[in-house]
C-alpha positions in Angstrom: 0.0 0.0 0.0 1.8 3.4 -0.8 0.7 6.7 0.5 -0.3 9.5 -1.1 1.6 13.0 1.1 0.4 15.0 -1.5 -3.2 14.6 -2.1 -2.4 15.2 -5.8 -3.9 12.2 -8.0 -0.9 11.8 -10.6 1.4 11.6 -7.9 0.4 7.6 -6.7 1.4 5.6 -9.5 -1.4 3.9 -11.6 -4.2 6.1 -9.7 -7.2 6.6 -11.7 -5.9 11.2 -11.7 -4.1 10.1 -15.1 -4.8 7.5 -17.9 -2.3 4.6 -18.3 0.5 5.8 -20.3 0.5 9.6 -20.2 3.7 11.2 -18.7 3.4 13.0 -15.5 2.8 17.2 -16.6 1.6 15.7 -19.6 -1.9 17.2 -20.9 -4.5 14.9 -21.4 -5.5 14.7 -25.0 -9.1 15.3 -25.2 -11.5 14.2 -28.2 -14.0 16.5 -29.3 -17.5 15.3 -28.7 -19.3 13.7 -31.7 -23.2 13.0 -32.2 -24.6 11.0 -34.8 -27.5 12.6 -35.9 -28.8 10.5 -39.1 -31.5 8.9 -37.1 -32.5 12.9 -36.9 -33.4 12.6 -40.7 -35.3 9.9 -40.9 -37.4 10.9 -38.1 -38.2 14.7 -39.3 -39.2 13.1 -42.8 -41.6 10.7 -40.5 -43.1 14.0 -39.4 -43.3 15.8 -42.4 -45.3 12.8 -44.1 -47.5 12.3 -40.6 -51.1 14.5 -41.0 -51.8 16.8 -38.4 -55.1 15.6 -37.6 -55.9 11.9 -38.8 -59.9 11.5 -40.1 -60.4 8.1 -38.8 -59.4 9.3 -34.8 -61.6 12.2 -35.1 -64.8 10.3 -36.4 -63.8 7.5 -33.6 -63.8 10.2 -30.9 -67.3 11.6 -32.0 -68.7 7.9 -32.1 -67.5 7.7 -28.4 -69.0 10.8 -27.3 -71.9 9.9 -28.5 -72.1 7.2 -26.9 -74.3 7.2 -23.6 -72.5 3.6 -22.5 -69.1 4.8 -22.6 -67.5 4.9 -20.6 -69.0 1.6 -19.0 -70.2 1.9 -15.4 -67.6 -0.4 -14.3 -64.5 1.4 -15.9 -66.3 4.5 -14.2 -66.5 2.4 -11.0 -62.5 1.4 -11.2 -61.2 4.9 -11.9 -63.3 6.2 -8.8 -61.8 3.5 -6.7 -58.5 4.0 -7.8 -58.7 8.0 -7.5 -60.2 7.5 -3.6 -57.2 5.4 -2.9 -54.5 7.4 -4.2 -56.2 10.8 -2.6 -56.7 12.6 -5.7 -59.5 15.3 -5.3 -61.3 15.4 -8.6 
């Protein structure tokens, strides 16, 4: 076990203060940062092609409204139990 008097990193030998192989005083050599953004592409393409509203939701969304039954009395039921036991005030 070896001590360190100096409480400098690079001065124990092998310490994790300086990679394996750089000289004491040395710099470390740092690489700059890189991102690949292709995946970027190929998603804003997927958003240009995407409508903004989609027919088929909006006429499903109507239907539902319309409809007295829905949502059933027991989904109704659950959600009320569920907001009573986690204390949310509705």
């Amino acid at each position: 076990m070896s001590a360190n008097a100096s409480n400098r990193p690079e001065a124990t030998p092998g310490s994790p203060g300086r990679p394996r192989g750089q000289a004491a005083g040395q710099e470390p050599r740092l690489e700059p940062d890189k991102a690949d953004l292709n995946g970027s592409e190929a998603l804003d393409r997927a958003l240009q092609e995407t409508p903004e509203v989609r027919p088929e939701k909006v006429a499903q969304a109507k239907a539902l409204i319309e409809d007295a039954a829905y949502p059933s009395a027991d989904v109704v039921a659950k959600i009320a139990s569920l907001m009573a036991e986690s204390g949310i005030n509705a």
